[in-house]
C-alpha positions as CSV (number, residue, x, y, z in Angstrom):
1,X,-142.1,-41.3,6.9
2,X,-143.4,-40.3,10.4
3,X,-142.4,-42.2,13.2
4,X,-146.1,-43.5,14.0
5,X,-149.4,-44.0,12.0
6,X,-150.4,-39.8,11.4
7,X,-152.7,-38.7,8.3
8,X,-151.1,-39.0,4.9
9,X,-150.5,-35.8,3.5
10,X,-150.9,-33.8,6.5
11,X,-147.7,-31.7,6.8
12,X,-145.9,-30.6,10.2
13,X,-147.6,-30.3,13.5
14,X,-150.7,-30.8,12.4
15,X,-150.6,-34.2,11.4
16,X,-149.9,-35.1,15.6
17,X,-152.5,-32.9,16.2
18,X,-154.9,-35.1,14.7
19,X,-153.6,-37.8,16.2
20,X,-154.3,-36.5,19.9
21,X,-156.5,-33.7,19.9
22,X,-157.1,-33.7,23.9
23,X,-153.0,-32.5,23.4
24,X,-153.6,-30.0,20.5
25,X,-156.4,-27.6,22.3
26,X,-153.6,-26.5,25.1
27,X,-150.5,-26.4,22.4
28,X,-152.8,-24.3,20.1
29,X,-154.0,-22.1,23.3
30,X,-150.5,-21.4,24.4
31,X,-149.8,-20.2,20.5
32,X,-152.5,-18.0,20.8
33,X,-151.3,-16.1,23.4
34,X,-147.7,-16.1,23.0
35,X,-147.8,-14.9,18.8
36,X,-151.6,-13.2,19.3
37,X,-152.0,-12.0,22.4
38,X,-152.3,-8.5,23.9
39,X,-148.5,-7.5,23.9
40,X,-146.5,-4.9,23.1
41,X,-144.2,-6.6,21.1
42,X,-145.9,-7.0,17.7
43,X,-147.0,-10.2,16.3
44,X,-144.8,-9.9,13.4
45,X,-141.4,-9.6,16.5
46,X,-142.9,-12.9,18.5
47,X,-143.1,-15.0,15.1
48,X,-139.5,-13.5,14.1
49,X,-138.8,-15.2,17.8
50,X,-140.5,-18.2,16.9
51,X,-139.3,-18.4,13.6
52,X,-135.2,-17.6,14.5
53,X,-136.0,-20.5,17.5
54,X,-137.3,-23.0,14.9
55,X,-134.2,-22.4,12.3
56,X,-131.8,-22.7,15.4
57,X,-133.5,-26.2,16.1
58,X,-133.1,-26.8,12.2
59,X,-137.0,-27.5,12.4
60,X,-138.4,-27.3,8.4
61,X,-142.3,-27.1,9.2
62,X,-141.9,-24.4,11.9
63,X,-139.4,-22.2,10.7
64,X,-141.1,-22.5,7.2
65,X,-144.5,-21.8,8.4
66,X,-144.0,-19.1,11.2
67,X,-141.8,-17.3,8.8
68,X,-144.1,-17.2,6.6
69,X,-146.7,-15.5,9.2
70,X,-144.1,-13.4,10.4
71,X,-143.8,-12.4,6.7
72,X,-147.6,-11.6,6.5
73,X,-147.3,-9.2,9.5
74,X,-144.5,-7.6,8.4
75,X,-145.8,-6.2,4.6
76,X,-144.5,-9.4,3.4
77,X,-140.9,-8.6,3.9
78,X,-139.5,-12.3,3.5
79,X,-135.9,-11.1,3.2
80,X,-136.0,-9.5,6.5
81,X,-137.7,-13.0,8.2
82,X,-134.4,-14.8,6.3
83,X,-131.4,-12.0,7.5
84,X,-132.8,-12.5,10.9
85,X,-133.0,-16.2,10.9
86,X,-129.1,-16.0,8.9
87,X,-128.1,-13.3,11.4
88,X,-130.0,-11.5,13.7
89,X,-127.5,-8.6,15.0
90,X,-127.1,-7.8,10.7
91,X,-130.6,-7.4,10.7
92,X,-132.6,-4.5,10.1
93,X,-134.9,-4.9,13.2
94,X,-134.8,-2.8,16.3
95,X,-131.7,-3.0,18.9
96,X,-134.9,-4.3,21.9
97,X,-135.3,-7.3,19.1
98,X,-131.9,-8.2,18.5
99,X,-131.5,-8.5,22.6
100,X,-134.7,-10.6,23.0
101,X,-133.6,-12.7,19.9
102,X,-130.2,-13.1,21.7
103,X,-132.1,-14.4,25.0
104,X,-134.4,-16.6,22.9
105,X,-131.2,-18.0,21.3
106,X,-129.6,-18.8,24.4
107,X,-133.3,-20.4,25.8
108,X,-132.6,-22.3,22.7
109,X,-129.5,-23.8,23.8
110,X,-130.6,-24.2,27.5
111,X,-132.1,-21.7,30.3
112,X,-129.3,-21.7,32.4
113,X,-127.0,-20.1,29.1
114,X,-129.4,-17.2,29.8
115,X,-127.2,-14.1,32.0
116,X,-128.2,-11.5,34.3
117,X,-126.4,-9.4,31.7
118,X,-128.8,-10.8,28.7
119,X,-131.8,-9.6,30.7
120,X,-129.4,-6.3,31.6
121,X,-128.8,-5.8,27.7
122,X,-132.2,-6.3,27.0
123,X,-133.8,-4.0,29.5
124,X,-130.8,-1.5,27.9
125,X,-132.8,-1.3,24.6
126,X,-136.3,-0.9,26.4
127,X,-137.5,-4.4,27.1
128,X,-140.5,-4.8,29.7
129,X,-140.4,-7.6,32.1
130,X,-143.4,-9.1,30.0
131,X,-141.0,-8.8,26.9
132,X,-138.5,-10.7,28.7
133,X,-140.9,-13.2,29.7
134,X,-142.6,-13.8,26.6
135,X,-139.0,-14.0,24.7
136,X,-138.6,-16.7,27.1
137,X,-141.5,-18.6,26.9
138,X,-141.9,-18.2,23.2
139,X,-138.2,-19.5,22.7
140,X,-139.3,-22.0,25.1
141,X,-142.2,-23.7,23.8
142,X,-140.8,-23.9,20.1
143,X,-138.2,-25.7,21.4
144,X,-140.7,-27.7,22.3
145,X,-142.9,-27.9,19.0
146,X,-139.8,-28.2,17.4
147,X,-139.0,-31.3,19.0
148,X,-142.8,-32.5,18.6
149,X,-142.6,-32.0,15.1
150,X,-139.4,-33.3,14.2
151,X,-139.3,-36.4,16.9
152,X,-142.3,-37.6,15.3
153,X,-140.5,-37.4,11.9
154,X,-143.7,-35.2,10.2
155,X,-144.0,-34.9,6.6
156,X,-143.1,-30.8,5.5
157,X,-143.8,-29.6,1.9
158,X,-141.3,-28.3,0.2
159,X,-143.5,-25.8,-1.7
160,X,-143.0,-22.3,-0.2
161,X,-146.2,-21.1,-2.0
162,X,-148.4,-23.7,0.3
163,X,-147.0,-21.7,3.4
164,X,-147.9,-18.6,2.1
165,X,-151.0,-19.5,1.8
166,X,-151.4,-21.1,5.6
167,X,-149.7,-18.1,7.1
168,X,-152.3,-15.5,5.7
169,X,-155.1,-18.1,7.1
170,X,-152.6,-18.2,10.2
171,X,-152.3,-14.6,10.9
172,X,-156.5,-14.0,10.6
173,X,-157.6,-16.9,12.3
174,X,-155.1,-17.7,15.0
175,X,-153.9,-20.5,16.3
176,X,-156.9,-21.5,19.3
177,X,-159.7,-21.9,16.8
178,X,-157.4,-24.6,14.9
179,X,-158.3,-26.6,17.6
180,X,-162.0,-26.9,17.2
181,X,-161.8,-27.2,13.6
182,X,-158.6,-29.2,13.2
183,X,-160.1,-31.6,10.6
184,X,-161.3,-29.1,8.2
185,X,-157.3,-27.0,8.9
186,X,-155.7,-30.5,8.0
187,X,-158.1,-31.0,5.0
188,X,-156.9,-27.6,4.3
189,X,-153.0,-28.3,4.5
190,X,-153.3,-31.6,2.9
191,X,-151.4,-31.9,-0.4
């Protein structure tokens, strides 16, 4: 039951996002350009960041639903969101990915667990400032939405189907035009 009156049946980050839109146009924004955005890292590598973040945070909604996009953009290879979530350096994803996971896990923990010799490791494997940067921020904010989600104590289906679904919607629409249209996305994820 979430902490404060949010829309019955309205699962994860959404449901606050109804509740103060004014805050879910800037949160949505900074999505869009950290898992969408011009980059060279592809958007199925940022929501592998986001989604190894949000299972390191034990966050349900937003490990569930951004591995679920990450799934989409990777030819729907679930069992390679889950190895990296389980472990990241067993993982069959490129050496640059392991070291920007291993930054974002530290981010996770606290910035200052971050080392010259993280960034070292991760310009080793071919890492671009921006890389490094976006690792950061990505890890970063979903520490954030993590907390947002889970300190409001949001209702997350259990239903792995219903994520499915949302992440193919996810990875076409994006995550800024949620904002203008977050009744009809919450009508959409309602149960």
């Amino acid at each position: 039951m979430p902490h404060i009156t949010l829309t019955e049946g309205v699962p994860g980050i959404v449901g606050p996002m109804l509740f103060r839109p004014e805050t879910a146009k800037p949160l949505n924004e900074l999505a869009e350009v950290l898992l969408r955005g011009p980059n060279s890292l592809s958007r199925g590598e940022r929501e592998l960041i986001a989604t190894y973040v949000s299972s390191q945070n034990d966050c349900f909604f937003c490990q569930t639903i951004h591995g679920a996009v990450a799934a989409h953009h990777l030819e729907g290879d679930e069992a390679l969101v889950f190895e990296t979530k389980r472990n990241p350096e067993r993982a069959p994803i490129s050496a640059k990915l392991k070291a920007l996971l291993a930054i974002a896990g530290k981010v996770q923990k606290g910035g200052k667990y971050v080392t010259s010799e993280d960034i070292e490791a991760a310009r080793q494997q071919g890492a671009t400032d921006i890389e490094i940067h976006d690792t950061v921020l990505i890890a970063a904010a979903f520490c954030m939405y993590n907390r947002y989600v889970d300190g409001l104590a949001t209702w997350a289906p259990k239903d792995p189907d219903l994520y499915r679904q949302q992440a193919a919607r996810l990875a076409q629409e994006g995550y800024a035009g949620s904002t203008e249209g977050i009744p009809a996305v919450a009508a959409s994820q309602a149960i």
